[in-house]
GUBAVEX-707775 format. One line per 8 residues: number of its first residue (from 1); their letters; for each residue x, y, z of C-alpha. Coordinates in pm, 1 decimal. Example, Ala and Ser with C-alpha at 12.3 -4.5 7.8 and 13.67 -1.06 7.14 Angstrom:
2
1> as> 1230.0,-450.0,780.0 ~ 1367.0,-106.0,714.0
//
This chain:
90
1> xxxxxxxx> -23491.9,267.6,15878.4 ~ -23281.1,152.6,15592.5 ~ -22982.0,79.8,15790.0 ~ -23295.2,-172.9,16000.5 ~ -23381.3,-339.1,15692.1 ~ -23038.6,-406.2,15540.3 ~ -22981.3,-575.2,15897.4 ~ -23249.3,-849.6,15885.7
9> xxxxxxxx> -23204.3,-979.6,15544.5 ~ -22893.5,-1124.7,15601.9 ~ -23082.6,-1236.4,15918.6 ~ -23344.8,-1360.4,15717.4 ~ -23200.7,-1533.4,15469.1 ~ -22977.0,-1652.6,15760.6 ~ -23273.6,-1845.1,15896.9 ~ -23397.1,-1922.2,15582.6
17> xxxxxxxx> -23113.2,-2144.7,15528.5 ~ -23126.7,-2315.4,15865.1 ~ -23476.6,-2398.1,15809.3 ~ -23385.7,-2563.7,15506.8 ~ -23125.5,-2764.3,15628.4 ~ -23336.0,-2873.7,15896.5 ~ -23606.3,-2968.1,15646.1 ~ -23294.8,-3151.7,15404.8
25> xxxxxxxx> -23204.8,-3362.1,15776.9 ~ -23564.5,-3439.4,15845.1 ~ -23599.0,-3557.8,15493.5 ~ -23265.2,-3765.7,15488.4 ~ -23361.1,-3961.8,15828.5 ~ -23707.6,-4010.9,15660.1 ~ -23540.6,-4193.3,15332.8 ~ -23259.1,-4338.3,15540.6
33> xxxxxxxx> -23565.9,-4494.3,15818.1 ~ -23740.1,-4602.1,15509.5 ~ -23446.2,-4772.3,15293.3 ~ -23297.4,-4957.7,15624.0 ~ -23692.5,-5094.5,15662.2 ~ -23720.5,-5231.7,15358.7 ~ -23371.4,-5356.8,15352.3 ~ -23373.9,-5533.5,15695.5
41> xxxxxxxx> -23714.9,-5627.0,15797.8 ~ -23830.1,-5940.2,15607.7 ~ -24119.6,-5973.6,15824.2 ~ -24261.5,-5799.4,16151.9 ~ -24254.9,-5944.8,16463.7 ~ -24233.9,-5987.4,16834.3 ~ -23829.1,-5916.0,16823.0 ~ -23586.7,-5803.4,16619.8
49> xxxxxxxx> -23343.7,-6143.3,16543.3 ~ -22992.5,-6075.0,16525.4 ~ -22906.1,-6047.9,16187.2 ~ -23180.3,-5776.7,16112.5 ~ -23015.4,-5594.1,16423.6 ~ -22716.6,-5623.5,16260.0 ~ -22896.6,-5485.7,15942.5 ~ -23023.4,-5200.8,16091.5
57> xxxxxxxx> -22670.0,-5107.8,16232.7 ~ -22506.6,-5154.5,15954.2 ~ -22755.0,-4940.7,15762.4 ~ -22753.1,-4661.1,15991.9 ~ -22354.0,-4650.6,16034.3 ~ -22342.0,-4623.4,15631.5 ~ -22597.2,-4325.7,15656.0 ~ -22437.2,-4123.2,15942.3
65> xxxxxxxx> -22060.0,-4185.0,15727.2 ~ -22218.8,-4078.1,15375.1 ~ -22404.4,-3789.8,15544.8 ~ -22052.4,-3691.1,15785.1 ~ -21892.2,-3705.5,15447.1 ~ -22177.9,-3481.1,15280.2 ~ -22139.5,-3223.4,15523.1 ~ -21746.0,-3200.8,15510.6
73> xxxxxxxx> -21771.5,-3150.3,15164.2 ~ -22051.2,-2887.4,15191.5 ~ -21893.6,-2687.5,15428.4 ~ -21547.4,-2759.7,15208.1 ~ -21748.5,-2606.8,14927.9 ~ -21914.3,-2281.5,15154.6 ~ -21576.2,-2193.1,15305.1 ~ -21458.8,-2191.1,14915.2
81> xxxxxxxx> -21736.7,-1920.3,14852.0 ~ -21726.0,-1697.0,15097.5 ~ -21947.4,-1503.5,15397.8 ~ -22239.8,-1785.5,15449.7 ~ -21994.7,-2082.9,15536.5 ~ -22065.2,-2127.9,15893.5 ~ -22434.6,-2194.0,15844.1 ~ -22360.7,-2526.9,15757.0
89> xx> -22204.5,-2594.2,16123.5 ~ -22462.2,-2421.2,16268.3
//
């Protein structure tokens, strides 16, 4: 029974950390959605005009490199520490 339990806390803290990294992601497109609004859109309306498309593209290109570069540096950083470094890849 021991031997069962030693088993699913890695597991669990396994998930645990998935979870939260799902939760950071969901919370990053949530600021990123809400700084490229209020950034780009002046006013709402029937269409987008071209230079708030180009806003939003812009906007979301700089969040995908910061958060690519983010997550390079995190999983630099887990690989540096040991057994949990390919939860961030996960």
């Amino acid at each position: 029974m021991n031997g069962q339990g030693a088993t699913a806390d890695p597991q669990l803290q396994h998930f645990i950390e998935i979870e939260s990294q799902k939760q950071r992601f969901q919370q990053l497109v949530h600021q990123m959605t809400e700084v490229c609004w209020e950034k780009c859109m002046d006013k709402p309306g029937p269409k987008m005009d071209s230079r708030t498309d180009t806003c939003f593209v812009y906007c979301v290109e700089r969040f995908i490199d910061t958060s690519q570069f983010i997550l390079n540096r995190l999983e630099q950083t887990q690989k540096s520490k040991g057994p949990f470094s390919e939860t961030i890849s996960d």
